[in-house]
C-alpha positions in Angstrom: 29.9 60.2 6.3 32.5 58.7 8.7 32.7 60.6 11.8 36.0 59.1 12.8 37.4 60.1 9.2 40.0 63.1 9.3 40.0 65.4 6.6 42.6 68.3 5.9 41.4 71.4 7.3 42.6 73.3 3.8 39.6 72.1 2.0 36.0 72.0 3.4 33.1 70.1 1.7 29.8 70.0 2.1 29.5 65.6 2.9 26.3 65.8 0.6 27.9 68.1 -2.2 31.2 67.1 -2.2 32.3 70.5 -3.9 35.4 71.4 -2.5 36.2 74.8 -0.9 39.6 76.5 -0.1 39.2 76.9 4.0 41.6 80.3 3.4 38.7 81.9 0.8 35.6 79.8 1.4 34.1 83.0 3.6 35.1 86.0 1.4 34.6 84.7 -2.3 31.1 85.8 -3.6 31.7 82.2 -5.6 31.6 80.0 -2.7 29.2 77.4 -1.9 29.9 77.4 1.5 30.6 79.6 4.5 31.9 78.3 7.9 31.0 79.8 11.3 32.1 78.8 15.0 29.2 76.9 16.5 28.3 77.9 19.9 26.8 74.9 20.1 27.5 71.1 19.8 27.7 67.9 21.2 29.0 67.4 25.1 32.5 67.8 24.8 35.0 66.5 27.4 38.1 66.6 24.9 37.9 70.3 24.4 37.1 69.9 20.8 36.2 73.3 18.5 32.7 73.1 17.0 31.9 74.8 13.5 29.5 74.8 11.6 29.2 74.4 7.7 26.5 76.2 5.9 25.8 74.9 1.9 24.0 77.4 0.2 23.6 74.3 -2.7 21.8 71.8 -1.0 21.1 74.4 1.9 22.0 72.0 5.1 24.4 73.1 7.7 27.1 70.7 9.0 29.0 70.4 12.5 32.5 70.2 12.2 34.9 69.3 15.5 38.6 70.4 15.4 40.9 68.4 17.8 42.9 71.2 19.7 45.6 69.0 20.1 45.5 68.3 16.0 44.4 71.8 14.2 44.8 70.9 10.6 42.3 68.3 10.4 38.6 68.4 11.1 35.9 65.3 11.8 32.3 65.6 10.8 29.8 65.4 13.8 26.5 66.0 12.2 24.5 67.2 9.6 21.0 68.4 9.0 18.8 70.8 7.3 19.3 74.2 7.9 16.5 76.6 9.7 16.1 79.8 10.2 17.3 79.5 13.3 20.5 78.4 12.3 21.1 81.0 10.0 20.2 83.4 12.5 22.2 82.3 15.0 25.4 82.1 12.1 24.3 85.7 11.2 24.9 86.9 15.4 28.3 85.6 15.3 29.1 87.2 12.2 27.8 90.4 13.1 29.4 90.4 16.4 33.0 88.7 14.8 32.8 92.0 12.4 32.5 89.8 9.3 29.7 91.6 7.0 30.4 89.7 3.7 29.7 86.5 5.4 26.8 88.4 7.2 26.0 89.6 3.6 25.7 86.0 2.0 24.2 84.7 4.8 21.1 87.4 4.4 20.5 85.9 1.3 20.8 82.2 2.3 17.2 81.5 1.6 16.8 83.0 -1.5 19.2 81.1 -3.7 
């Protein structure tokens, strides 16, 4: 994983899976390997950068994305590690509060699949 590497916001990946995901459908398809939530958390940020974060139900890690401001159709990778409960917890408040209850919905069942 390069973190100075752009990639096209369009199409999110997990970096370990490499399956490819349409950005515009990745929360709302049942199908989808992914789901992508802002991250109230992330590195410190002086450059105003975005923080979201990629949950892979596949291989079940959770990835921090940054979007430049100044450049919103491409994303860097930050991090990526395994996901807890706590993540998925903290995804599932934003959801909830956002008003998004499919990706709430998938989210429930994160650790069973």
């Amino acid at each position: 994983m390069n973190k100075n590497e752009q990639y096209n916001i369009k199409n999110l990946f997990c970096p370990k899976c490499n399956i490819l995901e349409d950005t515009a459908t990745v929360n709302t398809r049942e199908s989808s390997t992914l789901v992508i939530v802002k991250s109230n958390s992330g590195p410190l940020n002086f450059q105003g950068y975005e923080f979201y974060s990629i949950i892979c139900f596949k291989c079940k890690n959770i990835t921090l994305i940054a979007i430049d401001p100044k450049n919103e159709k491409f994303f860097r990778f930050v991090e990526i590690n395994k996901a807890t409960e706590l993540d998925i917890s903290t995804a599932k408040m934003i959801t909830r509060a956002l008003g998004d209850t499919k990706t709430n919905e998938r989210l429930d069942k994160f650790f069973d699949i």
